[in-house]
C-alpha positions as CSV (number, residue, x, y, z in Angstrom):
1,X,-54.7,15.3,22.0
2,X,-51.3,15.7,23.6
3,X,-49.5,12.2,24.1
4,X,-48.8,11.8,28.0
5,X,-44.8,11.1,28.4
6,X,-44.2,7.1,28.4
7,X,-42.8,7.3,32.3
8,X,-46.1,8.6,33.1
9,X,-47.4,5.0,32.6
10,X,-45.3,3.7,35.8
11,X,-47.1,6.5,38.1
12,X,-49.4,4.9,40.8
13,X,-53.0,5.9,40.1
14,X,-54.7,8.1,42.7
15,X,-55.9,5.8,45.5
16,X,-53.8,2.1,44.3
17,X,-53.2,1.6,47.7
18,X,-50.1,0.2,48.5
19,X,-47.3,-1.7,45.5
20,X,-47.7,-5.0,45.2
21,X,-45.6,-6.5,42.5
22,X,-44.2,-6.1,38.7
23,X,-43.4,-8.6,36.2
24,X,-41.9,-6.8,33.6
25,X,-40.0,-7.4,29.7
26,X,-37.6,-6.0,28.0
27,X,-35.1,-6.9,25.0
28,X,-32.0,-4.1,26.5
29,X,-32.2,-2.7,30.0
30,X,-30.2,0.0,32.1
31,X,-30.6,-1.1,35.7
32,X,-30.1,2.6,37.0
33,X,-32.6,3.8,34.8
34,X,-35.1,1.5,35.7
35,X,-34.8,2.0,39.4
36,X,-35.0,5.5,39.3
37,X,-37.5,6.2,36.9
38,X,-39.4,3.3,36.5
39,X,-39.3,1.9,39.8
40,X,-39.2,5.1,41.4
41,X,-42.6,6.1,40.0
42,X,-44.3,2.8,40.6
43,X,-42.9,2.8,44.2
44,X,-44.1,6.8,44.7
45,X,-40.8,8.0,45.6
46,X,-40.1,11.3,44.6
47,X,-37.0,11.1,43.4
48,X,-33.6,9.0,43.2
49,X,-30.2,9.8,42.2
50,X,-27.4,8.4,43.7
51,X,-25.3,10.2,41.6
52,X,-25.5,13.8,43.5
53,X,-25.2,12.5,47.2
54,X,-27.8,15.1,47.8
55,X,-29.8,14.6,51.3
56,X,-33.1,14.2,49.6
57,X,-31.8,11.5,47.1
58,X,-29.7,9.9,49.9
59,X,-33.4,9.5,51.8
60,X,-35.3,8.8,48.8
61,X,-32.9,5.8,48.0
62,X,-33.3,4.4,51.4
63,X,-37.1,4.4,50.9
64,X,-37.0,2.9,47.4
65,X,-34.7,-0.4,48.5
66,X,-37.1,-0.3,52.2
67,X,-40.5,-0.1,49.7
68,X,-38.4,-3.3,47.8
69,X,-38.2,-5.4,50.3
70,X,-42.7,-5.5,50.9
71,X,-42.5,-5.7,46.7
72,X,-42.1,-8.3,44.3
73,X,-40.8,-7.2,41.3
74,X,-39.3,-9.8,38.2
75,X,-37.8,-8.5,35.3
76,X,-37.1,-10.7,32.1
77,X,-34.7,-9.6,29.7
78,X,-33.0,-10.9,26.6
79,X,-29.6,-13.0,27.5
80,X,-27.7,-9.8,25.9
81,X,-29.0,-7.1,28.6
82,X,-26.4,-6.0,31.1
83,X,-26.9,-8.2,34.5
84,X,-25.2,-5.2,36.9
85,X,-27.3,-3.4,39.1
86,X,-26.4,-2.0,42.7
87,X,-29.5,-3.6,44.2
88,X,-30.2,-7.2,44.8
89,X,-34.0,-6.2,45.9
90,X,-35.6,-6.9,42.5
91,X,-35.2,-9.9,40.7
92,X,-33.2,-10.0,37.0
93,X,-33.9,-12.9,34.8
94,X,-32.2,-13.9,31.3
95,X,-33.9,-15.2,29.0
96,X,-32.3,-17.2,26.0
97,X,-34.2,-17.5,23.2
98,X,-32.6,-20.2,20.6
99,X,-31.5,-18.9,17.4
100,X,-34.0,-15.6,18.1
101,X,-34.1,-12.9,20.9
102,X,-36.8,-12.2,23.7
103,X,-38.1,-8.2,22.7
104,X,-41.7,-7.9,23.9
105,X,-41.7,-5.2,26.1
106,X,-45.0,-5.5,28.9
107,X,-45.1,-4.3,32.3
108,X,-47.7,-5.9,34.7
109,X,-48.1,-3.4,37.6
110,X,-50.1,-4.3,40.7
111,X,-51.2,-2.2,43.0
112,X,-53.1,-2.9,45.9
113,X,-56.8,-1.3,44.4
114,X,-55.0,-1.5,40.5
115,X,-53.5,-3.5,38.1
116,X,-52.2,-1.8,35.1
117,X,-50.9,-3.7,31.8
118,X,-48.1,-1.4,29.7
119,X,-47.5,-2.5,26.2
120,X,-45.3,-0.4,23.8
121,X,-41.9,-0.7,21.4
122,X,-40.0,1.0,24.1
123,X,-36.9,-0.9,26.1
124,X,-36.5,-0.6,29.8
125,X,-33.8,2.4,28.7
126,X,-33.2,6.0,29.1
127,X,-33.0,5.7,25.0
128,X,-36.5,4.1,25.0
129,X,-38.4,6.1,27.3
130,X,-36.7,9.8,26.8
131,X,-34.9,9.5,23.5
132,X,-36.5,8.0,20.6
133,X,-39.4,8.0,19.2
134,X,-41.3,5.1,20.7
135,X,-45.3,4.1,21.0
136,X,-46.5,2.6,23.8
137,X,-50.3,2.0,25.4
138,X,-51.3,1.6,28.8
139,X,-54.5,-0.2,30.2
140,X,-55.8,0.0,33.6
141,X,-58.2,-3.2,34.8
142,X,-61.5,-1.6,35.7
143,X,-64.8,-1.1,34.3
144,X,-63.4,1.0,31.1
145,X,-60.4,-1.7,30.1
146,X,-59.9,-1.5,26.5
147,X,-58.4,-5.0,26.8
148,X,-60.9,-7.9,27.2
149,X,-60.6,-11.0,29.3
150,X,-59.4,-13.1,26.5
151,X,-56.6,-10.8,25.7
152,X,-55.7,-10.2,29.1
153,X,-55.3,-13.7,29.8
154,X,-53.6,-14.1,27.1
155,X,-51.0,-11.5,27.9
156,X,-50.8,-13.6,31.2
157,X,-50.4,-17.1,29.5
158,X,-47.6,-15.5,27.4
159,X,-45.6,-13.7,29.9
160,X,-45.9,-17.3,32.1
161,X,-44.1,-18.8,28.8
162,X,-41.4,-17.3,28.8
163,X,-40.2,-18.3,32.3
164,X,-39.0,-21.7,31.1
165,X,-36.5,-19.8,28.5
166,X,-34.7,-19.0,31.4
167,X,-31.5,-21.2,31.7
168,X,-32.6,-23.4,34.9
169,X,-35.1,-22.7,35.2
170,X,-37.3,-24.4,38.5
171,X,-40.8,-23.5,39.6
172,X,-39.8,-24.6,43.7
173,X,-36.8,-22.0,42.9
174,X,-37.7,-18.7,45.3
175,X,-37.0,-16.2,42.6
176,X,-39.3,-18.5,40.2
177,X,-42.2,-18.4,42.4
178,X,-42.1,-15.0,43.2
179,X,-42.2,-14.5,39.3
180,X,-45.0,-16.8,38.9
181,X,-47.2,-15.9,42.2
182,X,-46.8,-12.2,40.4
183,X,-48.6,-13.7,37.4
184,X,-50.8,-16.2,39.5
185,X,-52.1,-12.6,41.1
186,X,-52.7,-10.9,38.0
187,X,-54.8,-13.8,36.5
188,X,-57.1,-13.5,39.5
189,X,-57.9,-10.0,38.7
190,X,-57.9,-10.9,35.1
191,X,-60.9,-13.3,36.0
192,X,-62.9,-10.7,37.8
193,X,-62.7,-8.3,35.2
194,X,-65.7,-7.9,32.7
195,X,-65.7,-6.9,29.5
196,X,-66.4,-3.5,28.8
197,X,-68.2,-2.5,25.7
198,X,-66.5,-0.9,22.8
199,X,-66.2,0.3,19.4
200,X,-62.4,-0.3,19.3
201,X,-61.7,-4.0,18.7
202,X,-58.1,-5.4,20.6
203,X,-57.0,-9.1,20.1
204,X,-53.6,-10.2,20.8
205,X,-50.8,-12.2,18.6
206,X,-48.1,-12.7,19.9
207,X,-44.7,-14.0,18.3
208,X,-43.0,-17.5,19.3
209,X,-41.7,-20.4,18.2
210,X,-45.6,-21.7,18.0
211,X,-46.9,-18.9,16.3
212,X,-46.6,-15.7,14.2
213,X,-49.0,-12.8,13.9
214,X,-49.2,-12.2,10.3
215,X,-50.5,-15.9,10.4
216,X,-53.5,-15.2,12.1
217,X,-54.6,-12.4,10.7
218,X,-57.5,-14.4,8.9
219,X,-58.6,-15.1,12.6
220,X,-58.8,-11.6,14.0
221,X,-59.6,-9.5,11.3
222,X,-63.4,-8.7,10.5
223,X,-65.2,-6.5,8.2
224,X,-64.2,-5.1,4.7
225,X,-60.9,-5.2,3.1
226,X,-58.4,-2.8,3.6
227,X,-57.5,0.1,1.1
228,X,-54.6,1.5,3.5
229,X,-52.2,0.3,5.8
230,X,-49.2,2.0,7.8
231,X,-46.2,0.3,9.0
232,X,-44.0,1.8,11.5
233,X,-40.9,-0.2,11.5
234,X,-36.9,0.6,11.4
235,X,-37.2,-2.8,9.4
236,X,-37.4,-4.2,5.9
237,X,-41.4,-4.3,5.6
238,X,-41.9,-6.5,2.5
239,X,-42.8,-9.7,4.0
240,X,-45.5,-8.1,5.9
241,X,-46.9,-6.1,2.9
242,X,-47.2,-9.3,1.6
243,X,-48.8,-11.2,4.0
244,X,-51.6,-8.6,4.5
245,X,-51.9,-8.4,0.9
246,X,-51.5,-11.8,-0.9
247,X,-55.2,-13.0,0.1
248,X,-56.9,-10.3,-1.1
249,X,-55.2,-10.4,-4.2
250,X,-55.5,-14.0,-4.5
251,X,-59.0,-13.0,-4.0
252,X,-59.6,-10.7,-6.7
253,X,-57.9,-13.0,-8.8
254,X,-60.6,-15.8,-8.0
């Protein structure tokens, strides 16, 4: 099976209706990129470039920032992430996490007749999406939604969490509630959705300053024990290995 390219995941499904909203994550963001590609896609325009002065991109940019102003879209990045952008149409929050950084990378997308959830190692970049070699997963709500309810909400709860690691933050502030009606939204859905039934298993861990994922493996994992496990990381790996192994061993021991 051919992967689809990671951009595909921003393009409205056939018959969304209209663009609601986006809450979206990143750890490092390009503000160009994300408007015209991301954005861009999301928005159905077919294409943006300020850069040529071309007629077409001159009329595709005025439809984009007219599209913005009927669309709510928040994006949280990490305190480092540039803050310059040449529209004030979308809303750019920066997040400071205390002695760590914010990198989860989700985008909620809402469209009128869809909501889709994108979850992947890939920054809001033209590095993460065209570049390097990323991974990244998309779910549509519907009757085939590989994520369940309890996931899903829990993708919700979290993304809600990290509004108060923005530096004043207020929940009467405009660009607060915008951020938080996107979510409010998006649990709505969430809570019509039904489970579908599946073979594949998804549960969700995230990392914070409550909890770590490695920690509750013992909580999500079922069945037999593992003979092999791969590990994509540009990271030291031990500490994992460890984690995932010490119990079993301890187990064989005993």
């Amino acid at each position: 099976m051919k992967p689809s390219p990671l951009l595909d995941f921003w393009q409205k499904p056939d018959g969304a209706g209209e663009s609601v909203a986006i809450f979206a994550t990143t750890f490092a963001l390009e503000p160009d990129f994300f408007e015209q590609n991301c954005l861009a896609r999301f928005l159905e325009v077919s294409s943006v470039n300020e850069d040529t002065g071309s007629v077409d991109d001159i009329v595709a940019s005025v439809e984009l920032h007219e599209l913005l102003q009927k669309t709510n879209v928040t994006v949280l990045a990490d305190r480092s992430a540039p803050v310059q952008r040449t529209s004030l149409l979308w809303d750019l929050l920066s997040c400071k996490v205390d002695g760590a950084l914010l990198h989860a990378k989700v985008a909620v997308l809402l469209w009128e007749n869809a909501t889709r959830v994108i979850l992947g190692s890939m920054n809001l970049t033209s590095a993460g999406y065209r570049r390097q070699i990323e991974l990244g997963l998309a779910a549509d709500l519907g009757p085939d939604c590989l994520f369940s309810q309890d996931v899903l909400h829990g993708i919700q709860r979290e993304l809600a969490s990290y509004l108060e690691l923005i530096p004043g933050y207020n929940v009467t502030s405009p660009v607060f509630a915008r951020a938080r009606e996107t979510l409010e939204i998006f649990g709505r859905r969430i809570d019509d959705q039904r489970d579908a039934k599946s073979t594949v298993r998804v549960t969700f861990a995230p990392a914070n300053a409550a909890e770590k994922p490695l920690e509750r493996l013992s909580e999500v994992w079922v069945g037999g024990q593992p003979s092999i496990a791969t590990h994509l990381s540009p990271f030291s790996i031990h500490s994992s290995v460890w984690k995932f192994t010490a119990r079993y061993y301890a187990e064989d021991v005993n």
